[in-house]
PLY file of the C-alpha trace (Angstrom):
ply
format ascii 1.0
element vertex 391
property float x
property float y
property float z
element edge 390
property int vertex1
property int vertex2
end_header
3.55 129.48 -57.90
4.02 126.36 -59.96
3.12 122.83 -58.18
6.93 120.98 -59.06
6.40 117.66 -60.02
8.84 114.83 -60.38
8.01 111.76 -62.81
9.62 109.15 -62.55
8.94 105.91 -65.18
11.47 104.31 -67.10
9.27 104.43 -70.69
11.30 107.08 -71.93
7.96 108.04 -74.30
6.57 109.23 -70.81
8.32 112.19 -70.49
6.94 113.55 -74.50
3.56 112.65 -73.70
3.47 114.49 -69.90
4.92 117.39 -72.00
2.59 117.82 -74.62
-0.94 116.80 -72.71
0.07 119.42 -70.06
1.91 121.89 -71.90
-0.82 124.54 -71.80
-0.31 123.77 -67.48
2.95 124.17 -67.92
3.25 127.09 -70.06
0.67 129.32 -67.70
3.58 127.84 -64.83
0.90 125.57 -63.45
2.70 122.71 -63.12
6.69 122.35 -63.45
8.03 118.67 -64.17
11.39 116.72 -63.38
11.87 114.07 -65.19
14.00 110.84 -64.20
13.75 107.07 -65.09
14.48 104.84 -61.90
14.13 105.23 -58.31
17.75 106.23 -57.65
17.67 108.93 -59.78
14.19 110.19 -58.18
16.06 110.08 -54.59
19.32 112.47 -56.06
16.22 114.39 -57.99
14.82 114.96 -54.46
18.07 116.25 -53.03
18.84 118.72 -55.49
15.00 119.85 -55.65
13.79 120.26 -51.86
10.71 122.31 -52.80
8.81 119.34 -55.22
5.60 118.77 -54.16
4.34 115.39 -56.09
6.16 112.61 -56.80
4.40 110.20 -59.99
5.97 107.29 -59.85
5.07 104.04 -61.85
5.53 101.08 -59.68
7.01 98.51 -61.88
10.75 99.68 -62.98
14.15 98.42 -62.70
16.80 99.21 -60.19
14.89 100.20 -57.34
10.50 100.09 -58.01
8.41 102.51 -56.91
6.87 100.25 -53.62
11.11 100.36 -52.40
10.89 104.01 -53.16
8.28 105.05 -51.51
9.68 102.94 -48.25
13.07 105.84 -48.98
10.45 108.63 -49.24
9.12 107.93 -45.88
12.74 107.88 -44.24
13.51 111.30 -45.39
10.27 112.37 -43.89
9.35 115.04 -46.10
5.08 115.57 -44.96
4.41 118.14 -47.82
5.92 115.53 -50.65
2.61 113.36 -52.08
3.14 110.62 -53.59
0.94 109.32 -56.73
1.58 106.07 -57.68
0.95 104.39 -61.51
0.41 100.67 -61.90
-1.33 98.17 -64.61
-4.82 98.12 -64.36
-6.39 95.37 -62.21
-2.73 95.14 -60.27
-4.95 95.88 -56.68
-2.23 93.95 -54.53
0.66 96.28 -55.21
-1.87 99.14 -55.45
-2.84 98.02 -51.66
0.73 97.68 -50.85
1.38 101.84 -51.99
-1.57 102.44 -50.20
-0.07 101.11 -47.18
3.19 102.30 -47.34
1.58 106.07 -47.54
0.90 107.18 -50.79
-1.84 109.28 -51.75
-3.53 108.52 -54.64
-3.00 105.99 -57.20
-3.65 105.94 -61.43
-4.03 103.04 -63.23
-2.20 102.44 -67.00
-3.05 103.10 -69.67
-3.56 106.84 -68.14
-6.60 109.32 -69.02
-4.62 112.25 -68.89
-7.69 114.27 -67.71
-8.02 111.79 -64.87
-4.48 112.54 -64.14
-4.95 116.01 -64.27
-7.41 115.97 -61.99
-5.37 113.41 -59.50
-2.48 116.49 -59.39
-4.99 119.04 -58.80
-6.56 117.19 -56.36
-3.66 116.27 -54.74
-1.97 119.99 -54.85
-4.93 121.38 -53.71
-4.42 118.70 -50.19
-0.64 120.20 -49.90
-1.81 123.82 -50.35
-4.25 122.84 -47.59
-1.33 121.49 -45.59
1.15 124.27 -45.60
-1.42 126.75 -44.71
-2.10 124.58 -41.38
1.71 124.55 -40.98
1.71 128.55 -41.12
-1.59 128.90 -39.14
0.14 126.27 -36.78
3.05 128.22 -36.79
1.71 131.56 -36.14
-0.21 130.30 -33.57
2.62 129.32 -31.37
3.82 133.07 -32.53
1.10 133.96 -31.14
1.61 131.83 -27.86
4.99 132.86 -27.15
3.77 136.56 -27.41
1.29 135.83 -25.00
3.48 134.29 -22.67
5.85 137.06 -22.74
2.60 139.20 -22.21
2.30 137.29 -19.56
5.25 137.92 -17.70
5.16 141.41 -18.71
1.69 141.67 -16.25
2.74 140.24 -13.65
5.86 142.07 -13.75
3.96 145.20 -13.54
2.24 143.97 -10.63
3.80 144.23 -7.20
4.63 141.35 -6.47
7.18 141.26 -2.94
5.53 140.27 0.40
5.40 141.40 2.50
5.96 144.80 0.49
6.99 146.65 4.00
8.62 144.15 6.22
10.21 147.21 8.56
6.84 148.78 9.42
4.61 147.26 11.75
1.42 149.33 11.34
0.14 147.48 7.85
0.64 144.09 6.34
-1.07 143.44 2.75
-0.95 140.93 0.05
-2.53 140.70 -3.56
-3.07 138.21 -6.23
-3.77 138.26 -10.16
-4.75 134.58 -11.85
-5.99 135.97 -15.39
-8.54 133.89 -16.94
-6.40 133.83 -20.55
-3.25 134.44 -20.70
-3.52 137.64 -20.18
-6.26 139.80 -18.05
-7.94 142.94 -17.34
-7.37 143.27 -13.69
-5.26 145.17 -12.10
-4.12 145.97 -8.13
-1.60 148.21 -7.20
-0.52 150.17 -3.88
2.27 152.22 -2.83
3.16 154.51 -0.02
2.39 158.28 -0.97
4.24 159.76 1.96
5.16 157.67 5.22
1.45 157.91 6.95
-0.46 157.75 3.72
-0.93 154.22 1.69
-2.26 154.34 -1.85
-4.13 151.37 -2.92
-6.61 150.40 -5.89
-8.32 147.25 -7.62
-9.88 147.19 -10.96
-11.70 145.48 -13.60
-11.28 145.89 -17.16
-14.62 145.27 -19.26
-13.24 143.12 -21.73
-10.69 140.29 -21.33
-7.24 139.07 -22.90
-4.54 141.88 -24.97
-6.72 144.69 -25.29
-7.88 144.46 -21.46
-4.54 144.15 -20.77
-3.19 147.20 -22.38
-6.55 149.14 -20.64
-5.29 147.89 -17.59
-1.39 149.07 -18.01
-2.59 152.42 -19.16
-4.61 152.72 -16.22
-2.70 151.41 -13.42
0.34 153.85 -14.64
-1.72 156.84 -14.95
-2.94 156.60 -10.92
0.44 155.51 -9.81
1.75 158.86 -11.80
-1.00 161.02 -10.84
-0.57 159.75 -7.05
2.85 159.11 -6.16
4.63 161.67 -3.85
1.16 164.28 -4.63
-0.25 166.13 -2.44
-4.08 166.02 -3.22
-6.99 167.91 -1.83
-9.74 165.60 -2.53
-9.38 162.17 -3.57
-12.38 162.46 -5.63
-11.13 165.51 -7.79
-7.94 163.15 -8.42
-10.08 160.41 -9.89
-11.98 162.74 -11.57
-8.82 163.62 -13.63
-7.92 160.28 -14.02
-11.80 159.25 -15.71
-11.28 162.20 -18.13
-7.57 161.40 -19.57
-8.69 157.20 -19.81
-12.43 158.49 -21.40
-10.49 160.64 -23.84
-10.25 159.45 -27.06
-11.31 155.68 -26.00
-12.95 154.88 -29.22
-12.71 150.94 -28.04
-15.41 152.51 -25.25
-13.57 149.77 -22.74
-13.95 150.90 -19.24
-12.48 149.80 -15.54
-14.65 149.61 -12.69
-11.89 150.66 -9.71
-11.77 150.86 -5.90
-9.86 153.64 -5.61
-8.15 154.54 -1.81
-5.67 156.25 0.50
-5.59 154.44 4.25
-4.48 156.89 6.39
-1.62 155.26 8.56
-1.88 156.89 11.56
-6.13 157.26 12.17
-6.76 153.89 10.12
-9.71 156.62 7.89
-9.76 155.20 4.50
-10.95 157.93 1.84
-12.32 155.83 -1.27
-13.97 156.46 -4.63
-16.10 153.79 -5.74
-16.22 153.52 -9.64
-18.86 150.64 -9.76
-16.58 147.92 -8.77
-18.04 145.19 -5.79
-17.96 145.98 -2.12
-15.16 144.69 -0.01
-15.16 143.25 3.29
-14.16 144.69 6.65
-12.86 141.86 8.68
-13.40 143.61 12.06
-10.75 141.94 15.08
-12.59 140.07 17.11
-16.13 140.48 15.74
-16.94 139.57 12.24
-17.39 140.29 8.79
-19.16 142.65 7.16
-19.35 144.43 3.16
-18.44 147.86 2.98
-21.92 149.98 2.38
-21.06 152.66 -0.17
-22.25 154.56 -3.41
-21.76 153.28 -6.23
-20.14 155.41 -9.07
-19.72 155.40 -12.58
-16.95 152.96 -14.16
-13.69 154.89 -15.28
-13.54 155.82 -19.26
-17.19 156.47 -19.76
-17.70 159.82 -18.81
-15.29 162.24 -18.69
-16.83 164.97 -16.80
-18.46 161.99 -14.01
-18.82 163.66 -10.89
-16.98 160.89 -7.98
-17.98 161.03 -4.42
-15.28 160.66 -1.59
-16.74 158.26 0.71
-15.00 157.35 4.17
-14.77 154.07 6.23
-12.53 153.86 9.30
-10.30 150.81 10.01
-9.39 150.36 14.06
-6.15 147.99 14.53
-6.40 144.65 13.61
-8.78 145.45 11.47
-9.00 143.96 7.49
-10.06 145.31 4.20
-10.60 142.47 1.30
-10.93 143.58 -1.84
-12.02 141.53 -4.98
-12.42 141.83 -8.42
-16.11 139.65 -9.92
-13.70 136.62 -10.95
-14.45 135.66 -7.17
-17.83 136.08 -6.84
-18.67 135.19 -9.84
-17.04 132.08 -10.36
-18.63 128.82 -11.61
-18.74 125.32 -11.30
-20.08 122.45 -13.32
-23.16 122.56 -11.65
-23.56 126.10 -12.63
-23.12 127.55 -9.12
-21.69 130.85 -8.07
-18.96 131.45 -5.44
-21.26 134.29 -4.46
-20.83 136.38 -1.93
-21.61 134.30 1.11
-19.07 131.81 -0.07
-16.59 134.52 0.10
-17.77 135.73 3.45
-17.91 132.08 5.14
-13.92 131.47 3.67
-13.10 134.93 5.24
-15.11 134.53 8.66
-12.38 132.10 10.30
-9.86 134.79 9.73
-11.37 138.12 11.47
-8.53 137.35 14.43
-5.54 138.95 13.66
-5.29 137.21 10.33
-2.02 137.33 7.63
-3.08 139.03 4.49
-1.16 136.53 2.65
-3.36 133.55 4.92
-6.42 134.98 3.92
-5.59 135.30 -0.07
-3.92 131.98 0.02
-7.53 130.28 1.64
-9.92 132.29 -1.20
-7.44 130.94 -4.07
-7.69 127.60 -3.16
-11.37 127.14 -1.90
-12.47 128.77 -5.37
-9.72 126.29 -6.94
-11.73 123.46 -5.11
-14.81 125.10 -5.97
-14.71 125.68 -9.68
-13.35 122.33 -10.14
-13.05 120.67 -13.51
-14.94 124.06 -14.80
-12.94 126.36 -16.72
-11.88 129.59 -15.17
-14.19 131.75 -17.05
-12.54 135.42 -15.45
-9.87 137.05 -14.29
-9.30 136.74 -10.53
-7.78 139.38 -8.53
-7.56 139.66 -4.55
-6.28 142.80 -2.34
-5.73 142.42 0.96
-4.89 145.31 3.94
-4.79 144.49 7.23
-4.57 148.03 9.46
-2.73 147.16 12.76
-2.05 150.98 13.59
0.72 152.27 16.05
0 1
1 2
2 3
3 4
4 5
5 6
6 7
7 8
8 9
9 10
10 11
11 12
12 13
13 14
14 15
15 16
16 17
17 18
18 19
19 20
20 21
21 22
22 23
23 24
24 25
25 26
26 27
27 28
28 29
29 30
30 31
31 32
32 33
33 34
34 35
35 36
36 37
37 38
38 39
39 40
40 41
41 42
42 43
43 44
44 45
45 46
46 47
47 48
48 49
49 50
50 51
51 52
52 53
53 54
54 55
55 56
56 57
57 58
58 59
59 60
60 61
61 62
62 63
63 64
64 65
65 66
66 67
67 68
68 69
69 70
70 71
71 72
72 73
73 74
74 75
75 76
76 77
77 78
78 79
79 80
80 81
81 82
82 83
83 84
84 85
85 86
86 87
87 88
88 89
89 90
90 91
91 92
92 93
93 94
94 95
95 96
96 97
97 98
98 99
99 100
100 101
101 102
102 103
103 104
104 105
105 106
106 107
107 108
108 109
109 110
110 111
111 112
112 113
113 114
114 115
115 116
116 117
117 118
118 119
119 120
120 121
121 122
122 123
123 124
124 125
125 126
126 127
127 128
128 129
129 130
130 131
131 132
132 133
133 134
134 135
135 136
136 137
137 138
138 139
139 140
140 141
141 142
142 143
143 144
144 145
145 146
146 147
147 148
148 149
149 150
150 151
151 152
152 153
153 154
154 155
155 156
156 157
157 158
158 159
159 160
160 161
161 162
162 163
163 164
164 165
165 166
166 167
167 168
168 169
169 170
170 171
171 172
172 173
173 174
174 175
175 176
176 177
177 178
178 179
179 180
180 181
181 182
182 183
183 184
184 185
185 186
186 187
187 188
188 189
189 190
190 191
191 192
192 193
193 194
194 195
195 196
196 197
197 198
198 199
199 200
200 201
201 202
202 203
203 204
204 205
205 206
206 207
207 208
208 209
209 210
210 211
211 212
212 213
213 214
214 215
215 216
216 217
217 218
218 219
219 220
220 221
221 222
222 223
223 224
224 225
225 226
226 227
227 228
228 229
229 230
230 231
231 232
232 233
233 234
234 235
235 236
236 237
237 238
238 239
239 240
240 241
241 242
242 243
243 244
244 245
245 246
246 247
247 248
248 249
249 250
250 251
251 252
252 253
253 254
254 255
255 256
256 257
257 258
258 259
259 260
260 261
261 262
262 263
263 264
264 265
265 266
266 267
267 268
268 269
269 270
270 271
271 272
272 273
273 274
274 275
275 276
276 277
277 278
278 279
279 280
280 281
281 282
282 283
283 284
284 285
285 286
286 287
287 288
288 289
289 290
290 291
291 292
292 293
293 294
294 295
295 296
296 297
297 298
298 299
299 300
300 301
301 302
302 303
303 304
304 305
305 306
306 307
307 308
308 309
309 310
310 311
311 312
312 313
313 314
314 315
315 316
316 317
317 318
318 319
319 320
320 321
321 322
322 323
323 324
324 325
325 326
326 327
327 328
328 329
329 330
330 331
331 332
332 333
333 334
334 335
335 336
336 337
337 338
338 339
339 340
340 341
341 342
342 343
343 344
344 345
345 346
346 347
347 348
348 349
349 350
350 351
351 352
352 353
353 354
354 355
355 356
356 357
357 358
358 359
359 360
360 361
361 362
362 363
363 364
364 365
365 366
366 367
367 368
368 369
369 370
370 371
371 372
372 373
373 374
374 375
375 376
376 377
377 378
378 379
379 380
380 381
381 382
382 383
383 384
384 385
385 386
386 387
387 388
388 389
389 390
């Protein structure tokens, strides 16, 4: 693609000499010229032609000179057009003036054609630099938007109404996502298999951003399609299923580490798999809290044939489960800290009598908020709460 030019000088010999010095340029469609011979001419030239790239304009000429014209150039504020300005040698004050009024690059008279040469390569080679920023520039807000719209198309997958059952009286629960990009890799979901039976489950996608976020849809639809209105033998069979179809095929080898459960309604027994994810706490009413001691599986999408283990725990009323994804525990601050553990149990202590879900999620966001500080939020951050308050 030729680099268009426009000349402007009112030596009329100007335009015969450009010609024939860069004719081998212009031939090979190097360069393409416009000629004109006064400043009002250049401004109609620019008009008609809104793709020229350099303007060479001699400073000294009648009607309007090239310092005025360049003060026109930068009203129509046109970035990509360079301007090269041509004066008599030794003439530094007007040169300085140009300078100042934005052009970028000056030749002095008589001209060394193979000085300006290399002045319009030089120069086309800055506004090739510049319009690939403006399309990297531009594609990156492309890129933003889509991310934003990725965004919202998480979260909406989410549940995201709470309380989720305001007409029963036996559970309350609440859950969180705060993705560490714009998109994450977490994932919580729950929904009521039959009316005594809750389905729940928190994840963690191994890598972060789109592609954990496309893990994560494929994997929170598969359980909510394997589980919903199903009537299961063993919850570890089910999972078992689930590990083969998300390990077939999964040439990215990303995996989800998942806490996998059904609360029964009515007896407050929680069946779980654990597919290496971190232990949750049992806020027990009127006691304490304590982490969940369990067997730790295999992460989902590894191994297809995995062999899970159903483990048990029992929730009386008023009980608590809290469930986390690492974003909590492992958070940082600028000293280099961790939330840790301990953290997280101290935050949730206050709350083992007859707490709100919602309370409790609401206190973790903002002490690791106040905790991480002026740090970056290095991971995704999830939070899923159940409080059992049987019949």
């Amino acid at each position: 693609m030729a680099i268009k030019i426009l000349s402007m000088d009112d030596e009329l010999d100007m335009e015969m000499l450009i010609q024939t010095r860069f004719r081998k340029q212009i031939r090979e469609k190097r360069y393409e010229f416009i000629f004109v011979h006064n400043g009002v001419e250049a401004l109609e030239a620019l008009t008609e032609h809104s793709d020229i790239d350099i303007v060479l304009s001699d400073i000294n000429m009648p009607e309007m000179d090239g310092l005025t014209f360049l003060s026109h150039l930068n009203q129509i504020k046109k970035s990509r057009i360079k301007a090269v300005m041509v004066s008599a040698h030794g003439d530094m004050d007007n040169i300085r003036r140009a300078m100042n009024l934005g052009a970028f690059d000056f030749i002095t008279k008589p001209i060394n054609f193979d000085d300006l040469d290399i002045t319009i390569d030089k120069t086309a080679g800055y506004i090739e630099m510049v319009i690939q920023h403006e399309k990297e520039r531009d594609q990156l807000v492309s890129i933003q938007n889509d991310l934003l719209i990725a965004r919202d198309i998480q979260q909406s997958m989410l549940p995201k109404i709470f309380p989720p059952f305001p007409q029963r009286k036996d559970l309350d629960l609440h859950g969180f996502l705060e993705p560490a990009k714009s998109v994450g890799g977490d994932l919580f979901d729950f929904f009521l298999i039959d009316e005594n039976h809750l389905f729940f489950i928190i994840g963690d996608v191994s890598d972060k951003g789109v592609p954990a976020c496309m893990f994560m849809a494929i994997t929170k639809a598969i359980f909510k399609t394997h589980f919903l209105h199903r009537n299961y033998e063993d919850i570890a069979d089910e999972v078992k299923e689930v590990n083969a179809f998300l390990s077939e095929d999964n040439d990215s080898f990303m995996f989800v580490t998942a806490f996998v459960g059904i609360l029964d309604l009515q007896t407050g027994v929680v069946e779980y798999v654990d597919a290496g994810h971190e232990p949750p706490f049992i806020l027990r009413k009127d006691k304490g809290v304590e982490p969940v001691v369990k067997t730790t599986g295999m992460a989902l999408g590894i191994d297809p044939d995995y062999n899970y283990k159903k483990q048990i725990l029992t929730l009386t009323p008023g009980d608590t489960l809290f469930m986390y994804t690492d974003g909590v525990t492992d958070a940082n601050n600028k000293a280099g800290d961790r939330f840790g553990t301990h953290r997280a149990e101290e935050v949730l202590m206050p709350f083992v009598n007859a707490p709100l879900p919602q309370d409790i999620n609401n206190s973790i966001r903002q002490h690791l908020k106040d905790f991480i500080g002026e740090n970056s939020q290095f991971d995704d951050i999830t939070v899923l709460t159940i409080q059992f308050n049987g019949n």
